[in-house]
N, CA, C and O atoms as a GROMACS GRO file, in nm:
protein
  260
    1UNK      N    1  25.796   3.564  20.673
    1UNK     CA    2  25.685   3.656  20.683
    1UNK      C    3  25.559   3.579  20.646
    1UNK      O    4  25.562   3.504  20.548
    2UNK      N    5  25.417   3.596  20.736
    2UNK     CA    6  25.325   3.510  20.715
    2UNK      C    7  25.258   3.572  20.588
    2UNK      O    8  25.290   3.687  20.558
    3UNK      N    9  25.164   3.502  20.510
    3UNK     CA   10  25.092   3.515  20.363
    3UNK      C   11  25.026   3.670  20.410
    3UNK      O   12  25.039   3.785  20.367
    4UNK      N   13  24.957   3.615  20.509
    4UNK     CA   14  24.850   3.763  20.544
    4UNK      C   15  24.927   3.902  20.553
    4UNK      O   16  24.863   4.001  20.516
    5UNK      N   17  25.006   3.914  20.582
    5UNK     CA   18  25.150   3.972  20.556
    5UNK      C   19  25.156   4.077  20.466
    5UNK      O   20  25.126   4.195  20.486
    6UNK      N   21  25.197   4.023  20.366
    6UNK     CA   22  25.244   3.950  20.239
    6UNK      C   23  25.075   4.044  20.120
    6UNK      O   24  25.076   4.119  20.022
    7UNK      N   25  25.004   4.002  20.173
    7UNK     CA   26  24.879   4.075  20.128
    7UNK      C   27  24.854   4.166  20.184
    7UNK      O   28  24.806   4.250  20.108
    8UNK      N   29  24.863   4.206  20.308
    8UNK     CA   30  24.853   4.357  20.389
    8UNK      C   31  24.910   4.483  20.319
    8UNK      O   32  24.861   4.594  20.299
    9UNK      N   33  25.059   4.414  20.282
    9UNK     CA   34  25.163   4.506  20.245
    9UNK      C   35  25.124   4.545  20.116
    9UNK      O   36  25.135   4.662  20.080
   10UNK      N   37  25.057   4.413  20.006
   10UNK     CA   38  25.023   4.465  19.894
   10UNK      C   39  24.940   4.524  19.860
   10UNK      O   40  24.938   4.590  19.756
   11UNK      N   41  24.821   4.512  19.971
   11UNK     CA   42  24.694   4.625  19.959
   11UNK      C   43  24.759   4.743  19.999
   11UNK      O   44  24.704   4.837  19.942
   12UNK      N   45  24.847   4.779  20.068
   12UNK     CA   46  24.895   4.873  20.120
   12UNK      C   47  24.922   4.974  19.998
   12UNK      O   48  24.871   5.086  19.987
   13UNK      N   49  25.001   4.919  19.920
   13UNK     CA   50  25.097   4.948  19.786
   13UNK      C   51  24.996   5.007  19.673
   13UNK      O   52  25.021   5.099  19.595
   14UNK      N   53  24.869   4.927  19.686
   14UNK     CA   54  24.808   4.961  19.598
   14UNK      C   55  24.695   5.085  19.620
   14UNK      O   56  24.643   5.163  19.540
   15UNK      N   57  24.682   5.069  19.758
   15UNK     CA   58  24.569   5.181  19.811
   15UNK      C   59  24.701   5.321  19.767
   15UNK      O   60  24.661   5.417  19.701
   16UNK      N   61  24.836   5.316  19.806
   16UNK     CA   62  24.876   5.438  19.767
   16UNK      C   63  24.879   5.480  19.636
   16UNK      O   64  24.863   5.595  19.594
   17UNK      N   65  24.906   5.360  19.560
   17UNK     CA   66  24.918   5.390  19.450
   17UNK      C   67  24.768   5.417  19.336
   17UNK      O   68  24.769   5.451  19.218
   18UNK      N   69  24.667   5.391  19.413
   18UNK     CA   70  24.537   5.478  19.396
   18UNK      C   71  24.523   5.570  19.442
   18UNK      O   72  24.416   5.618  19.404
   19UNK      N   73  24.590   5.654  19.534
   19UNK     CA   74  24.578   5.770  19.564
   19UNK      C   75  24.695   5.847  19.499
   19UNK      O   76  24.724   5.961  19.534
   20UNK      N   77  24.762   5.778  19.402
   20UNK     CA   78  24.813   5.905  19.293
   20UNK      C   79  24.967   5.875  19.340
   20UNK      O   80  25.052   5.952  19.295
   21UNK      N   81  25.000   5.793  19.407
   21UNK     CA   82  25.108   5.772  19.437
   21UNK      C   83  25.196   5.687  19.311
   21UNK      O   84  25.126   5.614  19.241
   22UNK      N   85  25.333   5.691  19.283
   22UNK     CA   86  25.396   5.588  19.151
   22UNK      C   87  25.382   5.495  19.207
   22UNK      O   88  25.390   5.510  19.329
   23UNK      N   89  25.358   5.373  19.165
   23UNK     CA   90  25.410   5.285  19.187
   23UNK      C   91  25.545   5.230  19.245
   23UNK      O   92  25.544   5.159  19.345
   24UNK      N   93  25.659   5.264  19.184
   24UNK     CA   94  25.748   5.238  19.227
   24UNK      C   95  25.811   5.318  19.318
   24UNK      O   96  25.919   5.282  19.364
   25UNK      N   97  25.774   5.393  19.343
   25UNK     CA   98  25.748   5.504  19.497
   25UNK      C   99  25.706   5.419  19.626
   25UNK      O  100  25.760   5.387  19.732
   26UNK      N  101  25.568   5.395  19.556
   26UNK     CA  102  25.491   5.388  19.702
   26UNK      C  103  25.562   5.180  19.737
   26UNK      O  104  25.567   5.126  19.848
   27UNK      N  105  25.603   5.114  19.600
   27UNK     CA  106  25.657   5.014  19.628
   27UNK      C  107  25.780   5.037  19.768
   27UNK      O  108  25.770   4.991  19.881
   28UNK      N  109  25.867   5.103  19.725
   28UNK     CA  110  26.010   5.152  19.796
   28UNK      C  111  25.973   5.211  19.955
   28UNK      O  112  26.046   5.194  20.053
   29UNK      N  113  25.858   5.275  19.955
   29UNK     CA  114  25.852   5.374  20.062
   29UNK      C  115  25.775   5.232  20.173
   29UNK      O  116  25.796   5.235  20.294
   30UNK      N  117  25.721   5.161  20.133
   30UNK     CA  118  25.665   5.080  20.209
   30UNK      C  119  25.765   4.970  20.240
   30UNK      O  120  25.745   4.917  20.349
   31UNK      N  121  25.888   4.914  20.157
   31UNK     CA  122  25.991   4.816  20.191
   31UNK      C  123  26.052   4.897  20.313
   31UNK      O  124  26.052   4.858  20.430
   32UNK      N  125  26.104   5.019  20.264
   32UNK     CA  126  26.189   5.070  20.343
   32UNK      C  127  26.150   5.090  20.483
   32UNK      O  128  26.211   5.041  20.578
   33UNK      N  129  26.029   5.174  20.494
   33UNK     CA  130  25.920   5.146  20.644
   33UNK      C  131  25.996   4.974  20.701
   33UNK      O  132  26.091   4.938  20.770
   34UNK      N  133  25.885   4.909  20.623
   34UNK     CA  134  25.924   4.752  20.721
   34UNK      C  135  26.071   4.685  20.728
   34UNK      O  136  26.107   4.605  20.814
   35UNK      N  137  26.164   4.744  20.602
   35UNK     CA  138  26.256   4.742  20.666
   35UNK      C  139  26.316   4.779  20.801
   35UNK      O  140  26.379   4.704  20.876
   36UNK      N  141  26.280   4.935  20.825
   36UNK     CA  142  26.333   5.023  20.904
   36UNK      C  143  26.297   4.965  21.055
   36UNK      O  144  26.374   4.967  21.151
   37UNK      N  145  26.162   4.912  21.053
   37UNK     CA  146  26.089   4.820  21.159
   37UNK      C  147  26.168   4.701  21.207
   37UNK      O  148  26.213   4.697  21.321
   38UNK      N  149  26.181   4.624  21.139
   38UNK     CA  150  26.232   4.512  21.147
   38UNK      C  151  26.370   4.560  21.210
   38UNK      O  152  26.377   4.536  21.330
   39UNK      N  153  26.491   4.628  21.152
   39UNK     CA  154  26.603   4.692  21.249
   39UNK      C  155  26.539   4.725  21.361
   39UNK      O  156  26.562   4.667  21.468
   40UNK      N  157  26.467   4.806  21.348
   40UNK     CA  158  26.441   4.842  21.533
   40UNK      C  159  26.395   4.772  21.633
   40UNK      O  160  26.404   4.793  21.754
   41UNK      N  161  26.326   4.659  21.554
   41UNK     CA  162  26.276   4.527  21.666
   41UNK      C  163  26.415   4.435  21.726
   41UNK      O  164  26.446   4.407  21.841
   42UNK      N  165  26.460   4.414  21.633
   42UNK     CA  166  26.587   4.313  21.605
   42UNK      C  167  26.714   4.371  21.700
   42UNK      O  168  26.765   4.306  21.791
   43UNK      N  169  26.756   4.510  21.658
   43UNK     CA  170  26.857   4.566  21.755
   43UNK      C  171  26.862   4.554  21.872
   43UNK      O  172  26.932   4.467  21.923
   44UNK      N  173  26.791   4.638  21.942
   44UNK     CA  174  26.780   4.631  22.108
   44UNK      C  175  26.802   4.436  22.091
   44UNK      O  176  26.916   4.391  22.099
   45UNK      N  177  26.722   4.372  22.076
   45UNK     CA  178  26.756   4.242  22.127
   45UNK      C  179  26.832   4.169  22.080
   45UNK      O  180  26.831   4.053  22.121
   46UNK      N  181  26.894   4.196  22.010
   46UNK     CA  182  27.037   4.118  21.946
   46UNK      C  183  27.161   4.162  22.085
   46UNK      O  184  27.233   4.080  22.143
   47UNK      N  185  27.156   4.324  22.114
   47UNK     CA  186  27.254   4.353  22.145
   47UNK      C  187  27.286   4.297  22.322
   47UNK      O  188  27.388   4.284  22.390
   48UNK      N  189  27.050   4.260  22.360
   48UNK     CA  190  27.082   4.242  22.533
   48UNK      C  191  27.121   4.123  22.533
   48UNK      O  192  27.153   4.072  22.640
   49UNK      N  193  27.131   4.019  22.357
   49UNK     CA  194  27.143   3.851  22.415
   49UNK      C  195  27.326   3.871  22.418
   49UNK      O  196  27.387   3.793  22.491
   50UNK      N  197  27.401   3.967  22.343
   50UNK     CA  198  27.562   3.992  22.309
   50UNK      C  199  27.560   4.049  22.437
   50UNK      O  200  27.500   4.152  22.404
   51UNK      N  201  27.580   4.064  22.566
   51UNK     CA  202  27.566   4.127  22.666
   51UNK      C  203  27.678   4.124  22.734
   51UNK      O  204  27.757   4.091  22.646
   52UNK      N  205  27.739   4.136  22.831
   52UNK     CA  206  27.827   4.113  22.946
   52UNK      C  207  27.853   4.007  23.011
   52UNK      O  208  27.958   3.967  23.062
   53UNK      N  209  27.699   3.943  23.004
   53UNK     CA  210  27.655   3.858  23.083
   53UNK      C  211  27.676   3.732  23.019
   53UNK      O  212  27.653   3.630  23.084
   54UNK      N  213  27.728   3.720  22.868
   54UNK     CA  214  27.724   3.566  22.851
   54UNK      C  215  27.834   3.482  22.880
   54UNK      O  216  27.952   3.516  22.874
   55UNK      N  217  27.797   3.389  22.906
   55UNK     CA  218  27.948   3.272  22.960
   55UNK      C  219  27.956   3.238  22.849
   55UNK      O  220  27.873   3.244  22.758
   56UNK      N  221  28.083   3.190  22.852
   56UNK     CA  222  28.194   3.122  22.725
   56UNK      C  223  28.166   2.994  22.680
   56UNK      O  224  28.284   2.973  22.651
   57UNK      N  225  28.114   2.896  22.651
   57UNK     CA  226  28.135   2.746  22.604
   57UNK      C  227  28.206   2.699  22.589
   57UNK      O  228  28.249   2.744  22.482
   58UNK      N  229  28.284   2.608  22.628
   58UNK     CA  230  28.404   2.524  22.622
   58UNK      C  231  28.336   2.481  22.448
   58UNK      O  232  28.220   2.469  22.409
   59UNK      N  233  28.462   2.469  22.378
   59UNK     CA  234  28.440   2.393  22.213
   59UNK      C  235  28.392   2.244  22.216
   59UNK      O  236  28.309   2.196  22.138
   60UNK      N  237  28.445   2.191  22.300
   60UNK     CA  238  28.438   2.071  22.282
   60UNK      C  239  28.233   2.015  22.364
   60UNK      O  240  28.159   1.918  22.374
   61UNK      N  241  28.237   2.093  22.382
   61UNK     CA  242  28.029   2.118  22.468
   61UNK      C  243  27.959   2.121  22.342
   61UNK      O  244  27.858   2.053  22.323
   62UNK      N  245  28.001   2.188  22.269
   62UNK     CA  246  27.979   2.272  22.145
   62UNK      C  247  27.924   2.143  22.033
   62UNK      O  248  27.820   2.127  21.969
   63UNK      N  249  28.026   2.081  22.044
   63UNK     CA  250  28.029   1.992  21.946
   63UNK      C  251  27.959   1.863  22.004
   63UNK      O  252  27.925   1.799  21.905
   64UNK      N  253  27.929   1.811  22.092
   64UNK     CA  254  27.857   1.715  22.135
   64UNK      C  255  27.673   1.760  22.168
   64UNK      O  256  27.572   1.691  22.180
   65UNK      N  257  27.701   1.913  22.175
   65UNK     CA  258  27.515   1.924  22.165
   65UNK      C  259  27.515   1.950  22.003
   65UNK      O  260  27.409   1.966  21.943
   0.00000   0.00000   0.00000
C-alpha cells in the first residue's frame, strides 16, 4: 500500500473520530471497508485467471523457467 495511502486512511480515522466517533470504532470500521474492497477487487479476477481456459504445464517447463 503506497505512503499517501497510508495517510488518507489516517486522516480518515481521525476526521471520524472528531466527529464523536471512538476511536477504536472508527479505527475497525475503516479496516474493515478496505478490507471488504480489496476482496471485491481481487475475487472476480483471481477466479477469471483459475478459469477453464488454463493449460496445464508440463513440471519439468516449470522448473527450467
Amino acid at each position: 500500500m503506497a505512503l499517501w495511502m497510508l495517510v488518507a486512511l489516517g486522516d480518515l480515522v481521525l476526521l471520524l473520530v472528531s466527529a464523536g466517533m471512538a476511536a477504536l470504532v472508527a479505527l475497525v470500521a475503516v479496516v474493515t471497508v478496505i478490507a471488504a474492497g480489496v476482496a471485491a477487487w481481487r475475487l472476480p479476477r483471481r477466479s477469471a485467471l483459475a478459469g477453464e481456459e488454463a493449460v496445464p504445464v508440463p513440471r519439468a517447463t516449470r522448473r527450467r523457467a
